[in-house]
N, C-alpha and C positions, 0 to 999 in steps of 0.2 A: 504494500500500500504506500501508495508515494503523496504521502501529505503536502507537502511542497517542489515544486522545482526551480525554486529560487537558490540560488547558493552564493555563498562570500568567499569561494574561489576561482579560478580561471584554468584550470590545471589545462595545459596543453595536452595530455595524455586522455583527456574527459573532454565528452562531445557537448558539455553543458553551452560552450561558447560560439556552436553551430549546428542546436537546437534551433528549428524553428518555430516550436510552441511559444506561447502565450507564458511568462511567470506567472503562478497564482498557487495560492495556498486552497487547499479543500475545504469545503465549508463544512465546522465541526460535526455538525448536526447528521452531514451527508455521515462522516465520518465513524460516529458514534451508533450509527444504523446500520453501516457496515460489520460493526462487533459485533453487534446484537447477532444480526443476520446468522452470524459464523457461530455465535455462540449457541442459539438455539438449533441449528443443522447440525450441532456436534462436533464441534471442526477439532480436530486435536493435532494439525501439523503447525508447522511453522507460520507464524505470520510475520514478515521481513516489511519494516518501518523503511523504504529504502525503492530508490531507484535512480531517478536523477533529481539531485536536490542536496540542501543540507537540514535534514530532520528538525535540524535545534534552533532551525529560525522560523517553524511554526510555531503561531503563537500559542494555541493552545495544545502544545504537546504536551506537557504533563499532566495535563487533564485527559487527556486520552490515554495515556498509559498508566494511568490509575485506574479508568474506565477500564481497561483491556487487562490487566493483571488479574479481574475477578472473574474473565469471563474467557482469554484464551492462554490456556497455557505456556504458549513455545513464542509469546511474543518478544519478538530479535530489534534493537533499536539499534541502528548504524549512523556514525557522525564519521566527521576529518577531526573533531578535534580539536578545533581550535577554540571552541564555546564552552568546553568546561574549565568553566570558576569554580570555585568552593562552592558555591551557592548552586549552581547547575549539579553539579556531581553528587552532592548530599542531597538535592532533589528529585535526580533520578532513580540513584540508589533507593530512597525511600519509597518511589512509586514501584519500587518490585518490576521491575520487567525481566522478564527470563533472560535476557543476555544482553551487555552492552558490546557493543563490536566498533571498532576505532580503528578506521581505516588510517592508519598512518603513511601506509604505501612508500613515502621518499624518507629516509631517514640519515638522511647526512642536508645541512647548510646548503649547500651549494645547487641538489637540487632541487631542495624547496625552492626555490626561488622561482622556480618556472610553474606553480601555485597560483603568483597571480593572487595575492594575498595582502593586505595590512599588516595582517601578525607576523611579526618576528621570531626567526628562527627558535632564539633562545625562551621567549612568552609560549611557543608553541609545546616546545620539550617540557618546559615545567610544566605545563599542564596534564599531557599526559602524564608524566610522572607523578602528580599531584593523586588525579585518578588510579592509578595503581596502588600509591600508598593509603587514600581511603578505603579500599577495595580491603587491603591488607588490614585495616585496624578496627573494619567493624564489620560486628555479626551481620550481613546480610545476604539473601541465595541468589541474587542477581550473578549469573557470571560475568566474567571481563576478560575479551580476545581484544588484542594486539593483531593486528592485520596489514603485513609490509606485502608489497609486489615487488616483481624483477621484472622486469624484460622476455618477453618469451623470444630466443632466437631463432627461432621456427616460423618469427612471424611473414607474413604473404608479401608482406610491406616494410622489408630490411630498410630500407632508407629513412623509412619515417622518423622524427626523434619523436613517437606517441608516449617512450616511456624510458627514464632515464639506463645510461648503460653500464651499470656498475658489475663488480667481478664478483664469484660467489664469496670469494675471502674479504672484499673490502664492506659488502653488504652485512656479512657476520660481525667485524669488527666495529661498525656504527648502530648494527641492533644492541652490541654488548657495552657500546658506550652510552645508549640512550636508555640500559635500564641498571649502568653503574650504579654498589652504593643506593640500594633500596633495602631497607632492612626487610627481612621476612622472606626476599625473595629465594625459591630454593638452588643453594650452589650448586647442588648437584645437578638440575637442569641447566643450570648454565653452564657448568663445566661440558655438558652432554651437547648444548647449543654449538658448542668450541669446537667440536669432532663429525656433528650430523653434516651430510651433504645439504649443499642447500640450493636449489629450495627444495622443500619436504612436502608431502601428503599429511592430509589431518594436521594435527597441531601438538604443542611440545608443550606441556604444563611448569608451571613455575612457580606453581604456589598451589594451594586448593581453589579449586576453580579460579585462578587465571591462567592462561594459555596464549599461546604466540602463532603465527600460521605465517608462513613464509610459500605463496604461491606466483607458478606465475603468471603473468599478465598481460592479453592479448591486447590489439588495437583497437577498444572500442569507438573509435572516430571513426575507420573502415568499417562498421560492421553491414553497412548498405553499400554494393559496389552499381556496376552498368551492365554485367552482364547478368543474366537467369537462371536459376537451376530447377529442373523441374524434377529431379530426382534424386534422393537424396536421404537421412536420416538427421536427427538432431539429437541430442540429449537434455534439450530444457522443454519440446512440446508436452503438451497437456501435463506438464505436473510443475509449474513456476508462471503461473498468470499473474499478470500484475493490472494494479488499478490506478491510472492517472491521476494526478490531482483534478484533472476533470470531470474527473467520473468517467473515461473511456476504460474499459477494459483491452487491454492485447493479452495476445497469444503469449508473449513472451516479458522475462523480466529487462530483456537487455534493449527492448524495442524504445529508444529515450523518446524518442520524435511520433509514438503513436502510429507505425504505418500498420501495423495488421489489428489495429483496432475494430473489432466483430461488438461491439454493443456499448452501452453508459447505461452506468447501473442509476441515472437518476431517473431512467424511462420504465425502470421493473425494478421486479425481487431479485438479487444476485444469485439465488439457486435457480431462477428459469434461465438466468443467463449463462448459466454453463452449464444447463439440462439442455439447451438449443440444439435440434435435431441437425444443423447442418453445421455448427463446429464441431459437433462430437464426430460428426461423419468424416470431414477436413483431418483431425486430430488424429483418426480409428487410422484414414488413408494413410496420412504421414509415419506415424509409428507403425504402423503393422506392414505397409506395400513402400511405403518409401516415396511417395506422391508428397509430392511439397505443395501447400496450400498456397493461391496464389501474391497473399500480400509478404510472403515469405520467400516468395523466389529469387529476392534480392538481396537476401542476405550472405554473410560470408560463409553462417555457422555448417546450412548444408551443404554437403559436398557430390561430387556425382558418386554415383554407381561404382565400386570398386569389389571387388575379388570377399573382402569380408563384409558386407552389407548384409550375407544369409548369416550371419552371426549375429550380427549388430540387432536386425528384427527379429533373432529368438530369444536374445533378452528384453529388448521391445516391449513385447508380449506379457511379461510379468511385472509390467511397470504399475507402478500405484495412480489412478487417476484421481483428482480431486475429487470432485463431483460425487464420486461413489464413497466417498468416505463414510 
């Protein structure tokens, strides 16, 4: 659920700066009808406070994630970071949300700076640090992920500078100086951080329930190219819908600009909108025959037809669909 797509960054690596939507915050109301909704259908997955935006510049966030702590379990709240104060951090923490997640992504000076940002390098670091060390000194079951990216060299689009190009040792050595000198934190995962390959799968615990994820990170500025594919597989259809601060529903969470947008939940109930007889049919085609659905032919994620595709749709097949929850 994307509350906002307003953000107080610029990152050159984030499509937020060639976005052609509208900024606007979701009207609470909408919002708060949304939980319900989920809550009474039974919803028990993930609900991800997140897409293109910065969560903490909604204004009524903490009222919604007080709303949403009573009524969905796995709700995930995603920031950059740069908004927790004291006052923010002891406020979220208290509103219980099942996971804080702090996308830090650059974690050296120099490529912050391509952020696009007011806050300084050094205001940025304490804060996170700030937020790890309340995390550390009070009873609360909110977790707290650290969330650095690398570069994926693999990307389609080697020239781009979408994301900064640091080496796996120099990346290790600015995650170990940006959580120096935290009391509580466990040595032994850090001594452990010192030796892991990086980047890792999953994540690397450093305390009780906090953790670090070190992945890597494709082009999402590329993720809409010129040519089509009309056959293909994904790993995000029908199970990561996301909902604009419009109220548009897409297919997908990575969709920032709305183009496979199939309905707005301010015209119905959000379980007829993904009971709809011809997304489910679009969805069935895609996961199970490999038909790409047409507002998705443009993306990078599908790829053609290749040799393991009769793999790829037999695990397909046992995918969890929302909807059916």
């Amino acid at each position: 659920m994307e509350v906002t797509n307003y953000c107080n960054f610029r990152c050159d690596f984030c499509p937020q700066a060639i976005s052609t939507r509208i900024p606007q915050h979701m009207d609470i109301t909408l919002a708060k009808n949304l939980i319900q909704q989920l809550y009474e259908a039974g919803y028990k997955n993930s609900l991800y406070f997140h897409l293109l935006g910065e969560p903490l510049l909604y204004p009524h966030l903490l009222d919604l994630i007080n709303y949403t702590a009573d009524r969905i379990p796995r709700s995930i709240l995603f920031t950059n970071g740069s908004l927790l104060t004291n006052r923010i951090i002891r406020a979220i923490f208290d509103s219980e949300p099942y996971e804080l997640m702090i996308s830090v992504q650059t974690v050296d000076e120099e490529s912050f700076e391509r952020r696009g940002t007011p806050v300084g390098w050094r205001q940025y670091v304490s804060r996170i640090r700030d937020t790890v060390k309340y995390k550390l000194a009070h009873d609360t079951p909110t977790l707290l992920r650290i969330s650095v990216g690398m570069r994926k060299e693999d990307s389609p689009y080697p020239r781009d500078r979408y994301f900064p190009q640091v080496t796996p040792s120099r990346l290790r050595e600015n995650v170990l100086k940006l959580l120096a000198d935290i009391p509580g934190l466990n040595s032994n995962s850090l001594e452990l951080l010192r030796s892991t390959e990086i980047p890792f799968s999953g994540k690397l615990e450093l305390a009780p329930d906090i953790s670090i994820s070190i992945k890597p990170m494709g082009n999402w500025r590329r993720i809409y190219r010129d040519e089509k594919v009309e056959k293909g597989y994904c790993p995000h259809i029908g199970k990561e819908f996301g909902i604009l601060s419009n109220g548009n529903v897409v297919l997908c969470h990575l969709d920032y600009d709305g183009k496979n947008s199939f309905a707005n939940v301010k015209d119905g109930k959000l379980s007829s909108v993904l009971k709809d007889v011809k997304v489910q049919q679009e969805i069935e085609g895609f996961r199970l025959k490999g038909i790409v659905p047409k507002n998705c032919q443009y993306c990078t994620v599908p790829t053609q037809y290749s040799q393991n595709i009769g793999n790829w749709l037999a695990l397909a097949r046992i995918y969890h669909m929302p909807w059916r929850s």
